[in-house]
N, C-alpha and C positions, 0 to 999 in steps of 0.2 A: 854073145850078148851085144845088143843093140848100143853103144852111147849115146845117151839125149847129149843135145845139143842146147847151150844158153839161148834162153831167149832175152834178147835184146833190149835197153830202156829206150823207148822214141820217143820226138818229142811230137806228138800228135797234132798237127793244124791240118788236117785233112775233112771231107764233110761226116766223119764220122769213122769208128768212135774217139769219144776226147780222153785228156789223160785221164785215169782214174786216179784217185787220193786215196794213200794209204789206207788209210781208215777202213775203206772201201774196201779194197783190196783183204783187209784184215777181217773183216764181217764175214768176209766169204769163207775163210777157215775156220768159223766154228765148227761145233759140232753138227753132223746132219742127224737130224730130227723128223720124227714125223709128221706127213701133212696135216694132220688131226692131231697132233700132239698140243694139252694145253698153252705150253708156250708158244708153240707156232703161231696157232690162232691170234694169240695178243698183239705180235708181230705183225701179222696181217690185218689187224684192226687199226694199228697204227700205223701202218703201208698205205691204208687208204684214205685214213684222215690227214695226213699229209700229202697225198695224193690230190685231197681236193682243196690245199690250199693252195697247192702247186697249181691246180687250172679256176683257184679264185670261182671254185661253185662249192654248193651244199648241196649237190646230186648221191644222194643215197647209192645209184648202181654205179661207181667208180672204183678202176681195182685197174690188177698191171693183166693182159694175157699175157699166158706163156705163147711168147716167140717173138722175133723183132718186130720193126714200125711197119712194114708189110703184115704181119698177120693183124696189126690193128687197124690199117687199113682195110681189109678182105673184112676182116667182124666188123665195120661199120656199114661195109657196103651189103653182105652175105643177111647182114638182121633187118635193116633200112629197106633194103629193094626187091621189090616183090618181080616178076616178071610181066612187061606189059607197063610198068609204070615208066614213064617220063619223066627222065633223070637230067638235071642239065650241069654242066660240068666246064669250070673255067679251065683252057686248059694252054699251058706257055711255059712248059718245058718237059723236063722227062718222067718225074712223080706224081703229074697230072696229067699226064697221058697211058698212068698204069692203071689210075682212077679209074676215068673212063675206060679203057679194057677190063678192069673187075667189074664193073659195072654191066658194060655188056654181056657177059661169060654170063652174068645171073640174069641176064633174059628182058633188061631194060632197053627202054628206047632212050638213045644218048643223043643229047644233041650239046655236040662242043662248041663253048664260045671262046676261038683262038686269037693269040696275040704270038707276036714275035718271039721268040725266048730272048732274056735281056728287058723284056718290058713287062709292065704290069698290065691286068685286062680291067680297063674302064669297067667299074660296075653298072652305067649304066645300057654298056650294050647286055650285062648276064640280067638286067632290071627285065630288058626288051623280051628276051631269050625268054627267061621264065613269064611271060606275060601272052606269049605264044603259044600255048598252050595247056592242059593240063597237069602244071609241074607237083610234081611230088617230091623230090630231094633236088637240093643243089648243094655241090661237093666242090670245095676251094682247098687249094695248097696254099697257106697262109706264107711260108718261109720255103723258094723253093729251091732246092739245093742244088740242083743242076744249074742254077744260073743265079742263084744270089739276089732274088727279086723277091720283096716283102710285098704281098699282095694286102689291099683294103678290105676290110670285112662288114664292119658297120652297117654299111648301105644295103649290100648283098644281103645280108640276115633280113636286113627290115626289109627290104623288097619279096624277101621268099615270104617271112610269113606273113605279109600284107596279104599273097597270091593262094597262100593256104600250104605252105610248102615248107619241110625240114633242112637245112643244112647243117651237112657234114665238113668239118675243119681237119686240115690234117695238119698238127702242129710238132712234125717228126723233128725237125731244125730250128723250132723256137720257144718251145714250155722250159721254161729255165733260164731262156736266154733275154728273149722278148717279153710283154705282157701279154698274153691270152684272155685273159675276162672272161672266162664262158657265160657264167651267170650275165656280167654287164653288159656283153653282145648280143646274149640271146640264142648262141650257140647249140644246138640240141645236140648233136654227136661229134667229139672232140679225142683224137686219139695222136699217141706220140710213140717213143723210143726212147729204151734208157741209156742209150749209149751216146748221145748226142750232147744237148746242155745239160740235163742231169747229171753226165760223169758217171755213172756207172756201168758194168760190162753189159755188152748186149745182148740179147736175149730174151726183154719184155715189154711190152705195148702198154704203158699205161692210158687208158680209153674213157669217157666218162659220157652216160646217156641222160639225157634231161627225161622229168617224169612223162613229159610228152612224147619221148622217145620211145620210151619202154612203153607205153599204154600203145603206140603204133607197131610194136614186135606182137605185143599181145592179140589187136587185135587182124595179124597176118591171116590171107587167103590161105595158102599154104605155108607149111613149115618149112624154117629158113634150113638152106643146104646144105651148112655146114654144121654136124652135127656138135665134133670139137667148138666150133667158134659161135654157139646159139647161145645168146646172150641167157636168155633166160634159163640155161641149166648152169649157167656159168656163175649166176647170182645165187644159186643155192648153195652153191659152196661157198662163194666170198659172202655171202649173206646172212641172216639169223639161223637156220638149219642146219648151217658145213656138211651138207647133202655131198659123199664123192662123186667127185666128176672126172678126175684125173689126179695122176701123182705132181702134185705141183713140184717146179723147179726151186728144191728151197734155199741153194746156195743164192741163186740170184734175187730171191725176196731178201733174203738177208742186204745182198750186197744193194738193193737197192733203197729198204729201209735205211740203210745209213748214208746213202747219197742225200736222200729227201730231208737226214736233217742239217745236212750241211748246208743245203741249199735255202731250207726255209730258215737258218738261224741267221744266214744272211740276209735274208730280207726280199721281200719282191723287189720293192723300188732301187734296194742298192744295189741288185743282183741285175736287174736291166740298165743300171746308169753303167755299169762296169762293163758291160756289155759292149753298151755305146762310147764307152769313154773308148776302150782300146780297139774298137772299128774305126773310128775317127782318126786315131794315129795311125793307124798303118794303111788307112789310104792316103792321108798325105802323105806318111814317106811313101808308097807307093808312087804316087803321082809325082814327087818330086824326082824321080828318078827316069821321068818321060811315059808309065808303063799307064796303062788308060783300064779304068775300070769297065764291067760288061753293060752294069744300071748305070747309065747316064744321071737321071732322076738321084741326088741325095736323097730324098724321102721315101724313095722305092728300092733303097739300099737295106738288106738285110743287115742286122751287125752280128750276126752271127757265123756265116757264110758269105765271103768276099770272094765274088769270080774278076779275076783281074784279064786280062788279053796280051796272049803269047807275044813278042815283037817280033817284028821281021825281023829275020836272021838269025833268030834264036831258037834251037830245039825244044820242045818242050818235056820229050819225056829225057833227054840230057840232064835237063836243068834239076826236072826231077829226081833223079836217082845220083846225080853230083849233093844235091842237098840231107839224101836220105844215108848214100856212103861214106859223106865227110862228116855230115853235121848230125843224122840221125834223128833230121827233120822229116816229117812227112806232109807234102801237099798231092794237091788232086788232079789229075787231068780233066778235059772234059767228056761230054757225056752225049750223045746224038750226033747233030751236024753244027756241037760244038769241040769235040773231039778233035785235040792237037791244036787247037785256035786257043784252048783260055788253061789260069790253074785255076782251082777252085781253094779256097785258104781258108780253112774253118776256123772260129774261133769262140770256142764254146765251152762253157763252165768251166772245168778246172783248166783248160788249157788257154783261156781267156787270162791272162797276164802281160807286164808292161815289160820282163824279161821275153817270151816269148815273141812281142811284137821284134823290139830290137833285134834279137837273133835274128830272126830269119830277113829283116830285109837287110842286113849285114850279110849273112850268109847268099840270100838271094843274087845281091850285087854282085858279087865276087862269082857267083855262077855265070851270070850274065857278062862277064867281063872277060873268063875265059873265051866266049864265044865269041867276041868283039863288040858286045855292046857299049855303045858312047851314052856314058852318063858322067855326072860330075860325082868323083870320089863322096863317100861320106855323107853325098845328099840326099838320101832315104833316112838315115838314122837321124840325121842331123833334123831334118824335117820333124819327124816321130818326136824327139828330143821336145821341139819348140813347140810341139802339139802339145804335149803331154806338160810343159809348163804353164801353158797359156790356162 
């Protein structure tokens, strides 16, 4: 006989996922029930009304799919994009260049409007872009995790549907953390992850389509590809019908029900100022410790996802696994041709704390110290400290 092995408590600042709360944790051991079972159902009626208060719309087709922030990205692009349609795509790091590759796979003409990673992309060069031609969807990474860049959305919406054009948001690393507005954006297709600022295990895509959205699936040339991820059989089950479509994953309805209320009894506005409150500490103790953020731009600073830069002379996947063997911290490397240059330091929903900030640039220091990095003892925390008094 095999012995299982403990699995270990981390303390999760990595880009995902974040710590889960008990609570959470505890939903998920109830009893499994049937996906049609009267109680289910209520569950999932209150899955999705919290669901839309979490992206701030009153969009009737909003619900979680089964599978991570990738399958709600692939169902926005799989029901949106017909083949042949002119798809324009901002794209400045590595979740906006999967975009666009789903994009193309379904037979669109992409055309990328690129920026560095580490910066955000002027809306009005994707103004220019969709003005170029016959645009039908424009697709933006709102919070993009590989590099810690909160992109503008505002303009972008009102330029698309000035042009006659839908966009898609992908708010994997910010519904929870940040404000989304879909309704006050104007948002048409808006899709996330519950493992991220929701705090719950990962495993579903909460997605939500504007009535515009859906009357455009409706009326598709041809039937969208994926037959699992076809919004419109998808609404018969999560809809008036509960038409079967699949065995839904019900532990994780469970566990995510109880996330959404933790997060809505918290409040939009208090649930983003905390956000912001402990990204603000822990870049400046970051900074006071010499270490340079990736966003130059404070306003184009995620507070969700902080990508710091590696120092010279310091390992980074060292520093890493010194943090995760002593301390049982978890941060990120990077991701493309940021890979081994930066960490990526999540800080999202439950793992968004003024204990968590301290630890780890306490912990951090002392990592960087063995390697010989010259900082002034105590000057990240102490920084963090006087932030977080001010």
């Amino acid at each position: 006989m095999t012995k299982s092995s403990k699995i270990p408590r981390r303390i999760l600042l990595g880009p995902g996922p974040s710590d889960v709360h008990d609570r959470v944790l505890r939903a998920m051991s109830r009893p499994v029930i049937g996906h049609l079972d009267p109680e289910f159902l209520q569950i999932m009626d209150q899955t999705q009304g919290m669901l839309r208060e979490a992206f701030a719309t009153t969009n009737p087709v909003t619900f979680p799919i089964s599978g991570t922030g990738s399958a709600g990205m692939e169902a926005a692009i799989v029901n949106m994009v017909e083949p042949g349609d002119r798809v324009v795509v901002g794209v400045a790091g590595f979740f906006a260049q999967r975009l666009a590759e789903q994009a193309e796979r379904n037979g669109a003409e992409v055309v990328r409007v690129e920026a560095d990673w580490g910066t955000s992309i002027d809306p009005e060069r994707i103004a220019a872009a969709i003005q170029e031609g016959d645009t039908k969807i424009v697709a933006l990474v709102h919070v993009e995790t590989s590099t810690g860049v909160l992109q503008q959305l505002y303009d972008v919406v009102q330029a698309a549907h000035a042009a006659g054009a839908m966009v898609i948001v992908d708010a994997v690393a910010s519904l929870g953390g940040h404000p989304v507005d879909v309704d006050a954006r104007g948002i048409d297709v808006c899709y996330s992850g519950s493992q991220k600022c929701l705090s719950a295990p990962p495993g579903l895509a909460p997605i939500t389509f504007s009535e515009a959205a859906v009357a455009r699936v409706k009326q598709r040339r041809t039937p969208v590809r994926s037959w699992y991820l076809d919004v419109s059989l998808l609404t018969k089950y999560w809809g008036g019908d509960r038409t079967y479509h699949h065995t839904a994953p019900i532990s994780s309805v469970y566990a995510l029900h109880e996330a959404l209320r933790i997060v809505n009894a918290e409040g939009a506005d208090e649930r983003a100022a905390r956000h912001r409150r402990h990204h603000q500490a822990l870049v400046t103790g970051l900074e006071a410790m010499g270490l340079k953020m990736v966003v130059e731009d404070p306003q184009r600073r995620a507070w969700t996802l902080n990508a710091v830069r590696v120092p010279d002379g310091v390992d980074d996947a060292e520093v890493r696994s010194f943090l995760l063997r002593r301390h049982g911290i978890e941060i990120a490397g990077g991701l493309g041709p940021l890979a081994g240059k930066i960490w990526r330091i999540g800080l999202m929903g439950e793992s968004a704390t003024r204990n968590n900030v301290l630890l780890l640039l306490g912990a951090l220091e002392l990592a960087m110290k063995l390697q010989g990095h010259q900082h002034t003892p105590g000057a990240g925390v102490g920084a963090a400290v006087e932030a977080y008094a001010g």
